[in-house]
C-alpha positions as CSV (number, residue, x, y, z in Angstrom):
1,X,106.7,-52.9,66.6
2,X,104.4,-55.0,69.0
3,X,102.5,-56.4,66.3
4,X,105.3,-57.4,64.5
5,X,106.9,-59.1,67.3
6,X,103.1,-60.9,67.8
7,X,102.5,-61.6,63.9
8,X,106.6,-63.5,63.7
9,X,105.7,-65.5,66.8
10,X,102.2,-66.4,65.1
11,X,104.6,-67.6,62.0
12,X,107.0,-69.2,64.4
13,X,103.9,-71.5,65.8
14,X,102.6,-72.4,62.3
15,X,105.6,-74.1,61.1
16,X,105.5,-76.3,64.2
17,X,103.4,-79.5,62.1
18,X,101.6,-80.7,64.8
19,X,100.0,-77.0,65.7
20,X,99.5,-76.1,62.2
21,X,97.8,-79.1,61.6
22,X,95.9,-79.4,65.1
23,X,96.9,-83.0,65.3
24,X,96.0,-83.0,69.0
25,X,92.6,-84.7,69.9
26,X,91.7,-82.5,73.2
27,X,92.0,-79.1,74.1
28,X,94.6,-79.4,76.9
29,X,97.0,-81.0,74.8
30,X,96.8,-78.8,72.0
31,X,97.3,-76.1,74.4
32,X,100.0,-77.8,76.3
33,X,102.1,-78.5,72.6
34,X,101.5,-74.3,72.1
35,X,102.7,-73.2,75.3
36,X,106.1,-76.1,74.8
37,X,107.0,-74.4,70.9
38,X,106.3,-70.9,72.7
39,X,109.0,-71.7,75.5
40,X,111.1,-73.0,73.1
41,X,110.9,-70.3,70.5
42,X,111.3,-67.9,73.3
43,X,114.6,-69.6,75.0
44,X,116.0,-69.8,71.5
45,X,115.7,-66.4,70.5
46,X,117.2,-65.6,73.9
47,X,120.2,-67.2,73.5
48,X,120.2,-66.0,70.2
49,X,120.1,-62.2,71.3
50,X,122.2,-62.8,74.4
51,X,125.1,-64.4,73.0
């Protein structure tokens, strides 16, 4: 169940263009557009589940 939740997040990420792609020059920013689509897929689904 763990890996599934893990392996749909992963999916989630990839359609995000600019993280598939890796359009980001540096590190930090590539890392700081992850961590954004992550909060956002995670408050979405949370408002999904909760409502």
């Amino acid at each position: 169940k763990g890996r599934n939740v893990v392996e749909r997040c992963f999916n989630k990420l990839k359609q995000w263009r600019g993280i598939a792609m890796r359009s980001d020059k540096s590190a930090r920013s590539y890392r700081a557009a992850i961590a954004l689509a992550a909060t956002l897929i995670w408050i979405k689904t949370d408002l999904i589940h909760t409502a």
